[in-house]
N, C-alpha and C positions, 0 to 999 in steps of 0.2 A: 819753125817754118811750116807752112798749111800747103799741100799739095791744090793747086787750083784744076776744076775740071776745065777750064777755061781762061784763057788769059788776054782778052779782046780788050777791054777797056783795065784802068789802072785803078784802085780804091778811093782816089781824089775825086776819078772823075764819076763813078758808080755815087758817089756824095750827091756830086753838083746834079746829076740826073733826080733825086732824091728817093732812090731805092734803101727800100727798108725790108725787114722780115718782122713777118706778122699774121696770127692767127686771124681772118677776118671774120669767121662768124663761130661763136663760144656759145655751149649753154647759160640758160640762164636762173638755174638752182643756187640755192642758195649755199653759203660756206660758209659751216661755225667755225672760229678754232679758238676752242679753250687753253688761257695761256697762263704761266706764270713762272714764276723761277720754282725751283725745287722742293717740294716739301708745302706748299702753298695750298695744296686739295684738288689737283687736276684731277686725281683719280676716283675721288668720291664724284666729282661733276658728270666729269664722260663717262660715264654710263649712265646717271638719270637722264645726261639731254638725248643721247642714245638711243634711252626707250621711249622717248616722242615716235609720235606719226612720223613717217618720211624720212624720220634721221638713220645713217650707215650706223655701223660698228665702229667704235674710233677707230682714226687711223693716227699715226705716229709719224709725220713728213720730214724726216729728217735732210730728203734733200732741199724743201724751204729755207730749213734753219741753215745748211751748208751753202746755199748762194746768200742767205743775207748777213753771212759772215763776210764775203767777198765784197758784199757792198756797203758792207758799216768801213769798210777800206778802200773803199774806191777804186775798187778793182773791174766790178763791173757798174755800168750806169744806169739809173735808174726806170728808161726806158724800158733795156731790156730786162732787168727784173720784172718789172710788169707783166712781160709779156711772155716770161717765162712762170709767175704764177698762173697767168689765167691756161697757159695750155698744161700746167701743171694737176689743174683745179677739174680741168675736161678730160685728162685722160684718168685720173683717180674714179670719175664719178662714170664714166666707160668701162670700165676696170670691173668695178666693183660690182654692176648691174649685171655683169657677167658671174660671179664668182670668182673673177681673178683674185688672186695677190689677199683671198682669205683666209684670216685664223684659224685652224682646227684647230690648234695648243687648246687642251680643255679648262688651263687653270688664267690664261693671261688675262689681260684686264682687255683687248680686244678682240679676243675670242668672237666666233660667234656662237659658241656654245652660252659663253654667259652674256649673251639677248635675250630678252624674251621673244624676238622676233628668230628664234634660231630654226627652225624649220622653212618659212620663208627667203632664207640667207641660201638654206641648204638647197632647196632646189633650184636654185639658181644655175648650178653646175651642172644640170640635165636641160636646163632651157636652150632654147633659139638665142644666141647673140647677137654678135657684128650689128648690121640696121636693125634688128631687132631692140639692140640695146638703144640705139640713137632714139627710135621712135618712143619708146618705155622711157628715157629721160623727159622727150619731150612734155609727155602727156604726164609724167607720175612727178616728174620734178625732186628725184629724192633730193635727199637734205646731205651732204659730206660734214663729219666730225671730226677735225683735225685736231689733237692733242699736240703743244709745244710748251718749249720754252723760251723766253727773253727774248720773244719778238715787239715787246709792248715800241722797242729802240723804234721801229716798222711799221707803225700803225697806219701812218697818211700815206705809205708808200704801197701796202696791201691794199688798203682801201679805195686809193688811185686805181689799181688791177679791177678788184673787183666792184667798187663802186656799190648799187646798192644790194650787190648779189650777198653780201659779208657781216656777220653779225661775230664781233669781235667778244669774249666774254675772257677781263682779267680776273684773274683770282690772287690771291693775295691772305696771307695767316701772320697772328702776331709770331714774332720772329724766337720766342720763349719757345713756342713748341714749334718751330720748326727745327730746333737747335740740334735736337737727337739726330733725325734724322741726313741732316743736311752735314754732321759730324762723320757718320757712317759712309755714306757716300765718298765724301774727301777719302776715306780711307781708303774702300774698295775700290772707289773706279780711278779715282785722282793720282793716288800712291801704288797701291798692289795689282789693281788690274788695269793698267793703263790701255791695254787693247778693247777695252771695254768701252771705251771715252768715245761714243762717236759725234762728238760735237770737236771744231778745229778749236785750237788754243792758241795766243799769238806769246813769238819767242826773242829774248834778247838776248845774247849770248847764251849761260847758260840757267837763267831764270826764264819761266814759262808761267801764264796764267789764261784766264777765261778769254777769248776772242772783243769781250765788251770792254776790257784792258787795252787793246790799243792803242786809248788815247789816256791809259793813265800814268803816271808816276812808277819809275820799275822798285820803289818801296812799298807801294799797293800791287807786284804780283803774290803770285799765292807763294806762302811756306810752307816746302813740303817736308817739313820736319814733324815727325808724328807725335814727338812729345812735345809740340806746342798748335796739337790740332785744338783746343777747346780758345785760344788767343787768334789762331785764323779762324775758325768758325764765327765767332760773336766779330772778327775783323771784317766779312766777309758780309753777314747781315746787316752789319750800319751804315756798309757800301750800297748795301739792296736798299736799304728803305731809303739812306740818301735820298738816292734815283725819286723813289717814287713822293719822297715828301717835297719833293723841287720842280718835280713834275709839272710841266705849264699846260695845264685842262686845256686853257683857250686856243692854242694850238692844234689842237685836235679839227683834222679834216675829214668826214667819212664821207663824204661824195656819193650820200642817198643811204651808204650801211649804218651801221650800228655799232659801238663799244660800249658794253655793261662794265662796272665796277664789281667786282664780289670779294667782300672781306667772308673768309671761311668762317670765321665766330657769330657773326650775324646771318647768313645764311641758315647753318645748321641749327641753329636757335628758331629760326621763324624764316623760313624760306621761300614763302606766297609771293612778295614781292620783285623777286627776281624771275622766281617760275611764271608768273603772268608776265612781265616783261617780253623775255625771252621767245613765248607761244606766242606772245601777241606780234614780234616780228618774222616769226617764222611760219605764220597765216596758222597753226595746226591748236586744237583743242587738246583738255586735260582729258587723258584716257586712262583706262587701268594699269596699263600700261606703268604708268608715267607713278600713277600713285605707290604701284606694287614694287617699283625699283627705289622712292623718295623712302619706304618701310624698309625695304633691305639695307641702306646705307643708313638708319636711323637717324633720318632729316624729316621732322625736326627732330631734336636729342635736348636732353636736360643737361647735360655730362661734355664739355667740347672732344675727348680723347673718347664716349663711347660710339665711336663708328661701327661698320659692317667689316669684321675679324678676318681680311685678307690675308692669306700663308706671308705673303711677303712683307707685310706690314710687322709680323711676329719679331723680326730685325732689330725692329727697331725701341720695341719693348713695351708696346704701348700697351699688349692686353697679354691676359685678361686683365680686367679691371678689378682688382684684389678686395676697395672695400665701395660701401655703399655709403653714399654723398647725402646730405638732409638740402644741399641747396648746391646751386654753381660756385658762389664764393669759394663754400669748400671745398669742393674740388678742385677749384683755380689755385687756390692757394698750398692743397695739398700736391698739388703737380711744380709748382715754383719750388715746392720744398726739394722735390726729386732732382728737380734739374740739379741744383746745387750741389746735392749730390754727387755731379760730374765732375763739381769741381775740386781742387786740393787745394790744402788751405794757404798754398802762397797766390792762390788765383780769386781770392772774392772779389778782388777789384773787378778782375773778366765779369764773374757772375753779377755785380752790381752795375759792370757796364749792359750786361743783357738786360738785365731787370729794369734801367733805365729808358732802353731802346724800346722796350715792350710795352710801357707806360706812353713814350711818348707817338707809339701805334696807336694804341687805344682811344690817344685823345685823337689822332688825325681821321680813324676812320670813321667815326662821328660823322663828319660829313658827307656819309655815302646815305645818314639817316634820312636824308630829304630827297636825294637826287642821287638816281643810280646808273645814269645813263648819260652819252654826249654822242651826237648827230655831226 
């Protein structure tokens, strides 16, 4: 029951009158938000788009992904989704022009220690806010970086919100090396630290899986039996690319924004393509900036596993990189060796179902070779 400050007319009839809530006037800066499911390379991204001109610090909006959990249910409508991203979207980028709500943590990945703009970030906190801040949006127009997951379900309903303010960029890795990590996770956050989980899950009796489970079959939720994590992990990947090999493009509405494609393997190989994309909707030039962060995550790379040697990444076993490669075959193929190595040997069929799934990646994203974007 909702305490009313007022109780004059009745909610039928506040309808018929047609009273709504509603932000009526919103900035109009623009909003990245680098998406994808787990293990996919959000965090080599947000930071090179980061150190563009005008782009924040990532940020991490878990309360996005917690209402459109309610609305992949029908709990809330999509109106007010709407209209609770775009005041979502104004007060982040109010927030932030302040110094609110930033990272000192010196090692995280939205720190504003690892900006190059981290001086700029820092006097923020000694500046003039409140209309100070409104007017500094108006005229400087910063850019918000929103890092997510498994919003791609959202894309015409965000876009709806923000229209052409929204520059959506999926990311997306063959699901071979996503396996490690996306294996680890189940463990830690899925099984042992379940307080850690801050994304909702949906529950039937006493089976529980991903909130995107809702509408599946309660033999596709998760098993949280940990000696058959490497059979849910490759069970869990084939449900991921499912999704995206069934994906219907033409469906896609951006209502003036933008959605880039990025396969991580073709990116970190030759990444020009995306990076002007990207500048070119976000109005800002290639700066030092921008190059001097593309050399710290070594993008481009010969090697797909040799990235920029993040402590948390150490997890997951990817470096150092022990030996030296004469070309990427070998490496690719010295890395498929490894994986297998996860498995035992009543599971090669798992491992030939990954090795399967990974092939039949390779040939889908192909076609991000011509056309890497939809309007």
């Amino acid at each position: 029951m909702v305490f009313k400050f007022t109780n004059d007319i009745s909610l039928d009839e506040a309808k018929k009158r047609g009273r709504s809530l509603k932000k009526e006037v919103s900035f109009d800066n623009k909003v990245v938000f680098i998406n994808g499911f787990g293990a996919s390379g959000k965090t080599m991204l947000s930071p090179i788009i980061s150190s563009m001109d005008r782009v924040e610090s990532p940020v991490f909006p878990y309360e996005i992904q917690w209402i459109s959990s309610f609305l992949y249910q029908s709990k809330v409508d999509e109106e007010s989704y709407s209209k609770f991203i775009n005041q979502y979207c104004d007060n982040t980028i109010y927030n932030l022009t302040m110094g609110r709500n930033s990272n000192f943590r010196f090692t995280d990945i939205s720190s504003i220690f690892q900006s190059p703009k981290r001086f700029e970030f820092l006097k923020r906190i000694f500046k003039q806010g409140d209309n100070a801040s409104v007017d500094e949006i108006k005229t400087k127009k910063p850019i918000i970086n929103f890092t997510t997951s498994a919003l791609l379900l959202f894309l015409n309903e965000i876009s709806n919100a923000l229209t052409n303010r929204v520059l959506f960029v999926e990311t997306f890795r063959d699901p071979l090396y996503m396996f490690k990590q996306a294996k680890i996770n189940h463990k830690e956050v899925h099984v042992e630290r379940r307080e850690k989980n801050f994304t909702f899950e949906v529950f039937e009796k006493n089976e529980r899986s991903f909130y995107f489970d809702y509408y599946s079959k309660l033999d596709q939720f998760r098993n949280l039996d940990l000696s058959k994590s490497n059979e849910q992990i490759v069970k869990y990947l084939k449900r991921v690319y499912q999704f995206y090999f069934n994906f219907d493009f033409n469906k896609i509405d951006m209502k003036g924004g933008k959605v880039i494609f990025l396969p991580f393997e073709k990116f970190v190989l030759s990444p020009d393509k995306w990076i002007d994309e990207i500048l070119s909707f976000l109005d800002i030039k290639k700066t030092k900036n921008l190059l001097n962060e593309l050399k710290k995550q070594k993008v481009p790379r010969k090697i797909l596993t040799d990235g920029f040697k993040r402590s948390v990444y150490k997890r997951y076993k990817q470096y150092p990189i022990k030996k030296s490669y004469a070309n990427f075959i070998d490496a690719d193929n010295d890395y498929k060796d490894q994986i297998k190595l996860e498995f035992g040997k009543s599971e090669i069929e798992l491992f030939n179902q990954l090795l399967d799934l990974s092939n039949k990646y390779r040939d889908w994203s192909k076609k991000f070779e011509n056309k890497i974007s939809w309007v």
